[in-house]
MARTI-788659 format. One record per residue (C-alpha): x, y, z; residue in one letter. Coordinates in pm, whole numbers, padded with zeros to 5 digits, always signed. Example, Ala and Ser with C-alpha at 12.3 -4.5 7.8 and 13.67 -1.06 7.14 Angstrom:
! MARTI-788659
+01230-00450+00780A
+01367-00106+00714S
//
This chain:
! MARTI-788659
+00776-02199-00441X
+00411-02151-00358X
+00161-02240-00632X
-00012-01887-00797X
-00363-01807-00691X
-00559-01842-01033X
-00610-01455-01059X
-00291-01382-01043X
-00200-01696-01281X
-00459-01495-01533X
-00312-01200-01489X
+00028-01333-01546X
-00097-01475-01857X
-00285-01161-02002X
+00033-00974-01984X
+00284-01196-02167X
-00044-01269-02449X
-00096-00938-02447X
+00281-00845-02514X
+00368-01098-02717X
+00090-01129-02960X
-00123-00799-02912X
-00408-01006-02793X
-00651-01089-02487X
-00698-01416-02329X
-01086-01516-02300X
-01158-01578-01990X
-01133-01938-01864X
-01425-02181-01919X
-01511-02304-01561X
-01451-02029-01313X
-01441-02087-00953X
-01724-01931-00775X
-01486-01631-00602X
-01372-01534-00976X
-01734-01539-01101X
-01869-01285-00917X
-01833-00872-01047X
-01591-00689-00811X
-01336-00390-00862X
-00982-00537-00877X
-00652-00396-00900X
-00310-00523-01101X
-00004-00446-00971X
+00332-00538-01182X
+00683-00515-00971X
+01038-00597-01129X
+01302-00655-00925X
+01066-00533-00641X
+01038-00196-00789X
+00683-00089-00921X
+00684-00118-01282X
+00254-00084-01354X
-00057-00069-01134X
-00406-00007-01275X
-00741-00117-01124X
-01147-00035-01062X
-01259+00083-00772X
-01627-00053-00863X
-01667-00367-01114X
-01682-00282-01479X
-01726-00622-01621X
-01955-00922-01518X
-01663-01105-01354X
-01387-01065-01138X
-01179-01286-01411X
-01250-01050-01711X
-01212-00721-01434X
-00828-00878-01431X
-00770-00927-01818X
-00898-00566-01852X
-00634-00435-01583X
-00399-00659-01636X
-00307-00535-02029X
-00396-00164-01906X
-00110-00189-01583X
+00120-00344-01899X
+00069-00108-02134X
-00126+00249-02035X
+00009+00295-01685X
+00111+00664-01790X
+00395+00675-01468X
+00579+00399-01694X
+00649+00297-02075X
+00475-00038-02184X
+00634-00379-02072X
+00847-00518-02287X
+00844-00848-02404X
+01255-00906-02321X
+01098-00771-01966X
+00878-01053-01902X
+01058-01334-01707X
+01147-01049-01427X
+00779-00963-01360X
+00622-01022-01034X
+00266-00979-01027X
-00008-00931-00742X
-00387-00937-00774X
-00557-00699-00518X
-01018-00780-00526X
-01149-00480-00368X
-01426-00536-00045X
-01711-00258-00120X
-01596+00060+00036X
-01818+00209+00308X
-01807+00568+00412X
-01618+00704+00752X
-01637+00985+00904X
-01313+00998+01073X
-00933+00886+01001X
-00968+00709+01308X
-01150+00449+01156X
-00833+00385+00937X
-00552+00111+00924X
-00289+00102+00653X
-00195-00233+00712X
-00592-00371+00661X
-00792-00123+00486X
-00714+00075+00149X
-00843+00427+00153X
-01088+00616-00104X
-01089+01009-00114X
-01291+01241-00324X
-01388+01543-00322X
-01706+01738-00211X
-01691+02036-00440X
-01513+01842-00702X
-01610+01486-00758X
-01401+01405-01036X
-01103+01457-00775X
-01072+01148-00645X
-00804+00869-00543X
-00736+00519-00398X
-00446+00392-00200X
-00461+00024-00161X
-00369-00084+00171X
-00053-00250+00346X
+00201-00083+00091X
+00543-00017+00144X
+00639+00307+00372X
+00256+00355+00426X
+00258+00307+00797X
+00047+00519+00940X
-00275+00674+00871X
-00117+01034+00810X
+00090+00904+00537X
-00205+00712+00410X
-00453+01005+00374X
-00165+01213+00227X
-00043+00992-00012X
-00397+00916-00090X
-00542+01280-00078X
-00244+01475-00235X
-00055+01259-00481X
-00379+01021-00580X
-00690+01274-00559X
-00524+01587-00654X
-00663+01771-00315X
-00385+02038-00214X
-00615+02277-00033X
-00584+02129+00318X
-00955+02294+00399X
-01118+02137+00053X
-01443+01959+00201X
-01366+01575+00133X
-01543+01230+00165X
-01347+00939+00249X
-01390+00525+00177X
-01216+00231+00366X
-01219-00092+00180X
-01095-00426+00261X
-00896-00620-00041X
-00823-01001-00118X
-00426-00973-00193X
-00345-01276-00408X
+00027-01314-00483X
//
């Protein structure tokens, strides 16, 4: 089996300090260079290859991409309101993936979309506070219809089909 990326090692950590003991990790002393920089990141948790937690930032909210992860990584544990809180006796079964968000630029068309490479970012024009993100290459998100759907509908809240939107495609760093 294939050494962790370090992100994903922190994350892994977080969660089981987090669950365990109620506490956050500090983030490590000496940082490589990609985990020093400020980016939004995303945590997802599977067990037993079903989704079991996913939180993230679209835009950095902490001074490095390290401390972006211990944030989401106790949030996707414990305040992902699709699931309860891990549990500790849930642990060993976790399988964790650490998405680092590209910034997203602006399109004007789906036909600038990919599911497999870029995520997707859509809010909308009259109301800005509806917005949502669909991280990219997921499971049964093949084409770009399903990916503005799932991303307009179910993650921005947008069911007027003739609501005025603005959409984002971003690039990600998946780190398993």
């Amino acid at each position: 089996m294939a050494e962790s990326h370090p992100l994903v090692k922190l994350a892994q950590e977080t969660i089981e300090l987090y669950v365990k003991e109620g506490r956050r990790p500090l983030p490590p002393r000496t940082l490589p260079p990609e985990m020093r920089r400020p980016a939004g990141a995303f945590v997802s948790i599977h067990s037993h290859g079903e989704l079991r937690g996913c939180i993230g930032t679209i835009q950095p909210t902490c001074d490095s991409v390290a401390e972006e992860v211990i944030q989401n990584a106790v949030s996707a544990a414990t305040r992902d309101p699709r699931f309860p809180p891990i549990r500790r006796d849930e642990l060993a079964d976790l399988e964790i993936n650490v998405d680092v968000l590209g910034e997203p630029e602006p399109i004007s068309s789906p036909d600038e979309l990919d599911p497999k490479r870029y995520g997707l970012i859509v809010q909308s024009l009259s109301q800005p506070w509806k917005r949502g993100l669909l991280l990219p290459d997921l499971k049964g998100i093949d084409t770009v219809e399903k990916q503005l759907h799932w991303t307009r509908y179910h993650k921005a809240g947008i069911t007027d089909p003739n609501e005025p939107i603005q959409m984002f495609r971003f690039e990600v760093q998946r780190h398993t």
